[in-house]
N, CA and C atoms as a LAMMPS dump frame, in Angstrom:
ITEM: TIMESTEP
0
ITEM: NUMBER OF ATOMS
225
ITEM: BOX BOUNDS ff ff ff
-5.0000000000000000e+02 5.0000000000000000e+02
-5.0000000000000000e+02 5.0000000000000000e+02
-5.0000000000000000e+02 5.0000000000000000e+02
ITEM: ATOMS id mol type element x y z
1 1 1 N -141.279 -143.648 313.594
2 1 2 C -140.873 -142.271 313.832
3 1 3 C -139.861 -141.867 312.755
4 2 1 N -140.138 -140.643 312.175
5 2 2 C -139.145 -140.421 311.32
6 2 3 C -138.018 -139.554 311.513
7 3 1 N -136.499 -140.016 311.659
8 3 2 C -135.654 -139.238 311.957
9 3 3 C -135.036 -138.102 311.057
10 4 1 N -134.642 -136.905 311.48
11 4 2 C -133.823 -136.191 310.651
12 4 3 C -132.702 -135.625 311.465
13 5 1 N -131.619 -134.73 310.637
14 5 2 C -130.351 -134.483 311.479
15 5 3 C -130.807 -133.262 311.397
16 6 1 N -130.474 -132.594 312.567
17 6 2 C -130.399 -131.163 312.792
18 6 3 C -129.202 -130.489 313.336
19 7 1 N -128.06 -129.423 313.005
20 7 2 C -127.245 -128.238 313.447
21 7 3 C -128.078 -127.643 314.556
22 8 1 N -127.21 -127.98 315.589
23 8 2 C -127.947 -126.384 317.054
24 8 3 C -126.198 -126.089 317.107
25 9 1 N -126.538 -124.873 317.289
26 9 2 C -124.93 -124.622 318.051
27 9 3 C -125.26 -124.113 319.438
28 10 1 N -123.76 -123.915 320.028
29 10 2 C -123.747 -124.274 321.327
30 10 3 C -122.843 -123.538 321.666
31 11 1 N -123.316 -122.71 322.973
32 11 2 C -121.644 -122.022 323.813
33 11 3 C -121.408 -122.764 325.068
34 12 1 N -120.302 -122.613 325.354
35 12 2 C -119.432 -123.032 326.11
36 12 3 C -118.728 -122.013 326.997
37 13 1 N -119.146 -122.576 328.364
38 13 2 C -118.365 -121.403 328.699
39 13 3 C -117.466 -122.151 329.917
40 14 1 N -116.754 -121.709 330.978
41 14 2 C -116.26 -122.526 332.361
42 14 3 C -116.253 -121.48 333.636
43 15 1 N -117.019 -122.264 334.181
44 15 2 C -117.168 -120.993 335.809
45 15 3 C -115.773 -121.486 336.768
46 16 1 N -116.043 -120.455 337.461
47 16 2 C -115.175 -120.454 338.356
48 16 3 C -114.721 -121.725 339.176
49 17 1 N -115.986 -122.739 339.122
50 17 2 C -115.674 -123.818 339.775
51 17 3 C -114.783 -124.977 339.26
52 18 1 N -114.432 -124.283 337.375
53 18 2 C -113.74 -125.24 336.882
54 18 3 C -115.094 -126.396 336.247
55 19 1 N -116.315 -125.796 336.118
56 19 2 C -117.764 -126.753 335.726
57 19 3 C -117.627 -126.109 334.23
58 20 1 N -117.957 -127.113 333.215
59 20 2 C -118.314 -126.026 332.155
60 20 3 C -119.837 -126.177 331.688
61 21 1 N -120.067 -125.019 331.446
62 21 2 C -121.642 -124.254 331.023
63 21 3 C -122.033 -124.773 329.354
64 22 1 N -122.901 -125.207 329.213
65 22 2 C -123.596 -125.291 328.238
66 22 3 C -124.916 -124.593 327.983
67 23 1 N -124.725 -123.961 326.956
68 23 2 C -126.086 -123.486 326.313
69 23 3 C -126.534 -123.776 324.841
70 24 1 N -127.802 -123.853 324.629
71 24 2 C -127.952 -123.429 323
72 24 3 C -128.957 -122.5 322.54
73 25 1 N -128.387 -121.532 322.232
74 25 2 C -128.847 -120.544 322.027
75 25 3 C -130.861 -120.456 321.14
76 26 1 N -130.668 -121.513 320.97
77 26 2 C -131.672 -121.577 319.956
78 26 3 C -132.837 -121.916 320.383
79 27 1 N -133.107 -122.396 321.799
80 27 2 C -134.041 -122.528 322.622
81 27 3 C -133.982 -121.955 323.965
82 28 1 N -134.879 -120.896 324.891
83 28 2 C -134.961 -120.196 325.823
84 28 3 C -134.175 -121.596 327.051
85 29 1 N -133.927 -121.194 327.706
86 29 2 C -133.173 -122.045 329.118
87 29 3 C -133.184 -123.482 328.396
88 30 1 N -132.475 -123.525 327.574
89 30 2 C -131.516 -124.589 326.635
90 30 3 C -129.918 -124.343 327.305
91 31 1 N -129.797 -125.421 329.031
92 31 2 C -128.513 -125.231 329.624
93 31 3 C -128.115 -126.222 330.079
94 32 1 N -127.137 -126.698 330.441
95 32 2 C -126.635 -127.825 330.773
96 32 3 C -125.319 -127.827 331.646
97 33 1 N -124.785 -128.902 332.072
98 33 2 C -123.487 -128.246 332.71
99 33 3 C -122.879 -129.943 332.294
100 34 1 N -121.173 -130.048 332.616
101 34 2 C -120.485 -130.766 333.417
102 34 3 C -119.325 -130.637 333.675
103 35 1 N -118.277 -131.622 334.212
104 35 2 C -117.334 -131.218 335.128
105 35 3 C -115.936 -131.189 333.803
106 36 1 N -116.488 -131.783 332.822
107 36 2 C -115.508 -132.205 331.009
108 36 3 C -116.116 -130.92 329.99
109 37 1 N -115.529 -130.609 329.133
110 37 2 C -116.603 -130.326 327.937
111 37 3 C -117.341 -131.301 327.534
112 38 1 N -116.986 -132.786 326.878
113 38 2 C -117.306 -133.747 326.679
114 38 3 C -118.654 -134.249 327.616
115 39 1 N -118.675 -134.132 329.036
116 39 2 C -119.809 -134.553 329.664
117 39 3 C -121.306 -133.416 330.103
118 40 1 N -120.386 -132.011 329.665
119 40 2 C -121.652 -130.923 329.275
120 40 3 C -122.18 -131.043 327.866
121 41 1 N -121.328 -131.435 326.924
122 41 2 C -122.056 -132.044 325.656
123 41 3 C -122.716 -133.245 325.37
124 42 1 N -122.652 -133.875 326.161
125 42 2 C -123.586 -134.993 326.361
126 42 3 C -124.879 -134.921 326.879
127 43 1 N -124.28 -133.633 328.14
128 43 2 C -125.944 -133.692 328.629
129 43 3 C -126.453 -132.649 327.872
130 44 1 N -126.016 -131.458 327.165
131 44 2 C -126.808 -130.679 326.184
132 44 3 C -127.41 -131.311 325.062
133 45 1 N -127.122 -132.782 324.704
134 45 2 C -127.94 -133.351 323.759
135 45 3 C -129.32 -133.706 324.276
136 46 1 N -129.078 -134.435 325.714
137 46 2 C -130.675 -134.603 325.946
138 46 3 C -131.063 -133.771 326.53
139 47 1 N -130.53 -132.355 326.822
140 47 2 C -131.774 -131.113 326.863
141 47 3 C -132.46 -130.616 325.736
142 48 1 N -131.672 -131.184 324.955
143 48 2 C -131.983 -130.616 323.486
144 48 3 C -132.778 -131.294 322.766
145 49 1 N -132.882 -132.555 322.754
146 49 2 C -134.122 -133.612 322.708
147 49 3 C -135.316 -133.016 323.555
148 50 1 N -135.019 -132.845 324.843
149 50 2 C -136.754 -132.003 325.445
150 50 3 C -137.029 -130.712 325.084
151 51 1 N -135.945 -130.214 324.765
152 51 2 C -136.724 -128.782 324.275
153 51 3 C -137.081 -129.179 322.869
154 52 1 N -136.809 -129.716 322.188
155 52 2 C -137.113 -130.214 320.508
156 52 3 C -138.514 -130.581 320.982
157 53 1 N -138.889 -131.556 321.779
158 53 2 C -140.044 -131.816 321.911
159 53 3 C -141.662 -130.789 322.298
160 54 1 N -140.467 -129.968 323.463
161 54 2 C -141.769 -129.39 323.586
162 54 3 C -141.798 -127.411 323.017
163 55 1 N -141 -127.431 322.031
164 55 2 C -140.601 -125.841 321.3
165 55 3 C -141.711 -126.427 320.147
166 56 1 N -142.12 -125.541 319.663
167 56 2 C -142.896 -125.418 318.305
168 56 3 C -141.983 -125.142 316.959
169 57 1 N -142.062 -125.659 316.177
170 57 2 C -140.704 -124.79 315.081
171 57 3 C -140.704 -123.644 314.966
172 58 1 N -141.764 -122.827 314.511
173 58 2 C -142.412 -121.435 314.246
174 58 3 C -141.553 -120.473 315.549
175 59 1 N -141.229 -121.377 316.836
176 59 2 C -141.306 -120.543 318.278
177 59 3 C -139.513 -120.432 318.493
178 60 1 N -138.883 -121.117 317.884
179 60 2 C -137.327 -121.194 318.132
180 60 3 C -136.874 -119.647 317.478
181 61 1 N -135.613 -119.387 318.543
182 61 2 C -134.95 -118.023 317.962
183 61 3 C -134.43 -118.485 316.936
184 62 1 N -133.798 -117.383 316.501
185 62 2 C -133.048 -117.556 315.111
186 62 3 C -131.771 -117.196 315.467
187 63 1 N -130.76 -118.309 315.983
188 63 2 C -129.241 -117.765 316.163
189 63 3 C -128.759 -116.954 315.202
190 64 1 N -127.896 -115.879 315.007
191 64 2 C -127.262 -115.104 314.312
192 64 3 C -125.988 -115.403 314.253
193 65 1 N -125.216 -115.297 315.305
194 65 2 C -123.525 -115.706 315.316
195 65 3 C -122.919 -115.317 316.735
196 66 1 N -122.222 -115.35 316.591
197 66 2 C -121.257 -114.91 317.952
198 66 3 C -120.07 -113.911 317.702
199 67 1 N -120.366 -112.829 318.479
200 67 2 C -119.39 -112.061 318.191
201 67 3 C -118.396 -111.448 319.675
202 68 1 N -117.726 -110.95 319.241
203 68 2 C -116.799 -110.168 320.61
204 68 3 C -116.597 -108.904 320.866
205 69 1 N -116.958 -107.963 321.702
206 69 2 C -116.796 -106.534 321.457
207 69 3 C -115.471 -106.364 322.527
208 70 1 N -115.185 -105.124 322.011
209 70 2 C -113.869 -104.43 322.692
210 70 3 C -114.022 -103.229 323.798
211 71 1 N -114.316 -103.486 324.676
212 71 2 C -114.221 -102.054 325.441
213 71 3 C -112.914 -102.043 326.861
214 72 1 N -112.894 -100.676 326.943
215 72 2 C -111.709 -100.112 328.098
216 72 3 C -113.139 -99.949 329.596
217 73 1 N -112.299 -100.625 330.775
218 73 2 C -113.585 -100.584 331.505
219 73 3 C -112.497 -100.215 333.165
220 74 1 N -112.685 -99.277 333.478
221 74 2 C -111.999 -99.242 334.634
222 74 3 C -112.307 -100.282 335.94
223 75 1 N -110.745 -101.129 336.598
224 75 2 C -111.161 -102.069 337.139
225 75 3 C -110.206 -101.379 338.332
């Protein structure tokens, strides 16, 4: 089998339960969770191994970046 290295990036987020969220943007329901950052990045590697497997190259989004918008929102 021939290996190569690949860049996915990844957000991070933390719910309310204090769990943090993993995603990668670069494959549709590419999610993961755990109770560390460290143990949601662990398991986003081997989601990311099955979606590698079963995504087509041609079929992956094309991440752009991450950005932040500003709005006033009555609360």
């Amino acid at each position: 089998m021939n290996m190569q290295k690949f860049h996915f990036p990844i957000l991070i987020e933390q719910d309310e339960d204090d769990i943090y969220i993993v995603s990668c943007p670069v494959f549709k329901g590419c999610h993961s969770y755990g109770k560390t950052v460290d143990e949601a990045i662990k398991n986003i590697h081997e989601v990311i191994e099955m979606c590698v497997q079963e995504e087509k190259p041609g079929m992956l989004n094309h991440f752009v970046g991450f950005r932040e918008i500003e709005m006033q929102i009555a609360v």
